[in-house]
C-alpha positions in Angstrom: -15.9 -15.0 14.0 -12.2 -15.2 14.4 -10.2 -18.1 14.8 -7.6 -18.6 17.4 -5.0 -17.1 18.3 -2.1 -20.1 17.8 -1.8 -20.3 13.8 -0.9 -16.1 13.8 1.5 -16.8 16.3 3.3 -19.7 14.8 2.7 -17.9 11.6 4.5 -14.5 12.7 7.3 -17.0 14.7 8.2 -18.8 11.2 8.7 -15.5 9.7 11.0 -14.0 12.1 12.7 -16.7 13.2 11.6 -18.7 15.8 9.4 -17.9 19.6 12.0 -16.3 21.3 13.2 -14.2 18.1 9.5 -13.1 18.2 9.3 -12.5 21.8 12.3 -10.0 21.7 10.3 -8.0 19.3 7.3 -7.5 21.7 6.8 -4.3 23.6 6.6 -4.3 27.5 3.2 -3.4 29.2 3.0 0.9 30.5 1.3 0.5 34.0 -2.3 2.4 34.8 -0.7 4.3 37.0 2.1 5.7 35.2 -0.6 6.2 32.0 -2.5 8.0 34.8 0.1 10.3 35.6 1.1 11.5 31.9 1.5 15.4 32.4 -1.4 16.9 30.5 1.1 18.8 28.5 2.4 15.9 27.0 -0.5 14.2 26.4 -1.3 17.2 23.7 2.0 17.1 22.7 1.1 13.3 21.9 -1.9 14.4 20.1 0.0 17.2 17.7 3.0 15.4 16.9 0.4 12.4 15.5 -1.7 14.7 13.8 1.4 16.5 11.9 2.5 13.1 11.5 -0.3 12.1 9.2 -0.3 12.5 5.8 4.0 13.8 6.2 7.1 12.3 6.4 7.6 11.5 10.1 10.9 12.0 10.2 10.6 15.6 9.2 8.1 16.1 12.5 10.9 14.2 14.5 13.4 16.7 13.2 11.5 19.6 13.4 9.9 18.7 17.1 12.0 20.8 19.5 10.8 23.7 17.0 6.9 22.6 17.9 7.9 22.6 21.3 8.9 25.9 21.1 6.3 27.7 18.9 3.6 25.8 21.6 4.7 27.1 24.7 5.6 23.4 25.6 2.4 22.2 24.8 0.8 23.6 28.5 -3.0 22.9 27.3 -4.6 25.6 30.2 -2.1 28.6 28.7 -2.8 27.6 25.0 -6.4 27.5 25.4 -6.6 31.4 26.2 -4.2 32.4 23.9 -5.7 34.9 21.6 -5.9 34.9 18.1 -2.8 36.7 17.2 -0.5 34.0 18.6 -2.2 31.1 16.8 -2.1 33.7 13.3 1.8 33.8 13.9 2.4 30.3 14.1 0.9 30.1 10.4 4.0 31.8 9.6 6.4 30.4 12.4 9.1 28.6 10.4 10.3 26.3 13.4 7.2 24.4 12.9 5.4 22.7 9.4 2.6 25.5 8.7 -0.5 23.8 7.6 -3.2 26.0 9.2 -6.1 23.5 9.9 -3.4 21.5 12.0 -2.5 24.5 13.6 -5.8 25.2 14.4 -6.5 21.5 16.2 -4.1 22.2 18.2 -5.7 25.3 19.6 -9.1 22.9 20.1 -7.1 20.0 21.8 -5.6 22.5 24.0 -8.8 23.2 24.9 -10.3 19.9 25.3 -7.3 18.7 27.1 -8.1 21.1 29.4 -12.1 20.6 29.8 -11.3 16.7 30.7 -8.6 17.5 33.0 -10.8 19.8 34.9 -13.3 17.0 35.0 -11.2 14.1 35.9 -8.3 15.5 37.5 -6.1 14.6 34.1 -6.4 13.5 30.6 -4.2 10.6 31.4 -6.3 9.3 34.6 -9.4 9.1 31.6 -7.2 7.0 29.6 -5.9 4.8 32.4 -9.8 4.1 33.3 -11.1 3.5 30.0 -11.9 -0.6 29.7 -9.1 -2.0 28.1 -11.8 -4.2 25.8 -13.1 -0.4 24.6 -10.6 1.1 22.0 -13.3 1.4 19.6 -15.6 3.3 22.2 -12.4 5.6 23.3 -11.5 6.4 19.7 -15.2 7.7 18.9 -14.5 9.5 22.2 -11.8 11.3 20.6 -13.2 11.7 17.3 -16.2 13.7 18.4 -14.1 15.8 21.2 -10.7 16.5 19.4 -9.9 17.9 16.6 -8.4 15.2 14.0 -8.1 12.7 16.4 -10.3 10.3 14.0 -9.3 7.3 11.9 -5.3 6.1 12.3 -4.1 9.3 14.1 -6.6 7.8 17.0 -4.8 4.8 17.0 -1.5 6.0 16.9 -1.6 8.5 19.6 -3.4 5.9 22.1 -0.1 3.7 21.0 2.9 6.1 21.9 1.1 8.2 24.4 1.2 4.2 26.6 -2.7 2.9 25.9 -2.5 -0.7 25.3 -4.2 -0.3 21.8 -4.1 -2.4 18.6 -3.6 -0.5 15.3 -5.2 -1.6 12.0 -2.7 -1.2 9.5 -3.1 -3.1 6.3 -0.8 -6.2 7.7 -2.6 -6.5 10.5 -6.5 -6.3 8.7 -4.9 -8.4 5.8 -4.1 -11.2 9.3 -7.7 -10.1 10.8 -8.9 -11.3 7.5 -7.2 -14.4 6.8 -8.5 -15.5 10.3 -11.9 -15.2 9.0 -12.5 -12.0 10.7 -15.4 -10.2 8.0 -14.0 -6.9 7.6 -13.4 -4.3 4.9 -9.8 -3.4 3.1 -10.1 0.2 4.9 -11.9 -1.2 8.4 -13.3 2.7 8.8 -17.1 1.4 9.6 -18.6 1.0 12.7 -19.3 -2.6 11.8 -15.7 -2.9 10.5 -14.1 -2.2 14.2 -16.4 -3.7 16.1 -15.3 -6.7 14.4 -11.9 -5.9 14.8 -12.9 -5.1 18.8 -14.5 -8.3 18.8 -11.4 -10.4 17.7 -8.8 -8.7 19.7 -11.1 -9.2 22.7 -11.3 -12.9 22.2 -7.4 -12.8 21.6 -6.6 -11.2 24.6 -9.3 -13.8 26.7 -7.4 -16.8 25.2 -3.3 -15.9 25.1 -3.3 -12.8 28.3 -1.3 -10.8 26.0 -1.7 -7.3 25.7 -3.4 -5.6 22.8 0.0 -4.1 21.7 1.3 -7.3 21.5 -1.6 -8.4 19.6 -1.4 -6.3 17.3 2.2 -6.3 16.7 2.3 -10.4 16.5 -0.6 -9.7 13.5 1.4 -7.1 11.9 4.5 -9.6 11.8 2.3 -12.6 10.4 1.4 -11.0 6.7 2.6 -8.4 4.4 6.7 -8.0 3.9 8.5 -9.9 5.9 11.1 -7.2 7.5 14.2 -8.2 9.4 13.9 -8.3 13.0 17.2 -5.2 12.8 14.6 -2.9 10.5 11.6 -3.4 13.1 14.1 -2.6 15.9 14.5 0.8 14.1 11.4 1.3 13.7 9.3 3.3 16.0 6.9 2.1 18.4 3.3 1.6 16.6 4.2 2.1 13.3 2.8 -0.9 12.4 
């Protein structure tokens, strides 16, 4: 069981200089309703720039992204999902985008699930603005089994910049979990490894009414390297 929530915080304000120096490095909250109204398009284009993200240099994606946007017809899920082979066999050779052909090709199948959810809920993003808050662990299996290489850390870092209030568990943040007597492994890819993490956050989130990001992020900042708050500005959102 995990222990509360103060001695992180105080932990993470010592490091960075004091409450308020912490505070100014705390994200905001993204309402429901603007999560709800996400365009569909950009909610895939959420889910592809994660998945080329993973494993590469993410500044090279950054770079390179106007390219993507191109070669993917802006990312409009209903047109890409009846696109016939031949476009998806050029973009294996499209140079305005990185060509790794199994990312390619989860694109192609998120296109397509984008589409079926929208169809059945009226938008991707009204799924994700009505999935319980206290259920990351039960939307990430969601995505696992319905996207294409939407598992493990690409999961959690698409629900984080597409605007879900999600918690990431990067190695600061299970190295905090741990040291709070959370039981969990050095990877946390079990079933019993994020339930426990689902199960601390949860109780977190009960006792201080802070979001999950911020959760997360005041973890992240209590262990590992102790960056200046100027480098964490820099950084982007999530990458934790």
């Amino acid at each position: 069981m995990a222990a509360g929530f103060a001695a992180i915080r105080r932990r993470a304000e010592r490091r960075k200089g004091g409450a308020y120096a912490l505070a100014a490095l705390l994200p905001g909250r993204i309402s429901n309703a603007d999560l709800a109204g996400t365009p569909d398009d950009r909610i895939l284009a959420g889910m592809t720039r994660r998945i080329f993200c993973a494993g590469f240099v993410w500044r090279v994606i950054d770079q390179k992204w106007p390219g993507f946007e191109e070669a993917f017809l802006g990312f409009q899920p209903q047109r890409l999902a009846f696109e016939p082979d031949e476009f998806w066999d050029r973009l294996a050779s499209d140079a305005r985008i990185v060509r790794h052909g199994a990312k390619i090709a989860a694109v192609r199948h998120n296109a397509a699930f984008v589409s079926r959810v929208a169809a059945e809920r009226g938008s991707f993003g009204r799924l994700l603005a009505d999935w319980p808050a206290g259920d990351e662990i039960g939307l990430l299996a969601f995505l696992a089994k319905n996207g294409a290489r939407l598992g493990g850390m690409t999961g959690q870092y698409f629900l984080r910049f597409i605007g879900w209030d999600a918690f990431i568990l990067s190695g600061d943040v299970l190295t905090s979990l741990r040291e709070s007597g959370v039981e969990i492994s050095e990877k946390a890819t079990s079933k019993r490894d994020l339930a426990a993490a689902q199960t601390a956050f949860n109780g977190w989130a009960q006792e201080t009414g802070l979001s999950f990001v911020a959760l997360s992020r005041i973890c992240a900042m209590s262990a590992g390297e102790n960056l200046d708050a100027q480098t964490l500005l820099q950084r982007m959102h999530g990458e934790e």
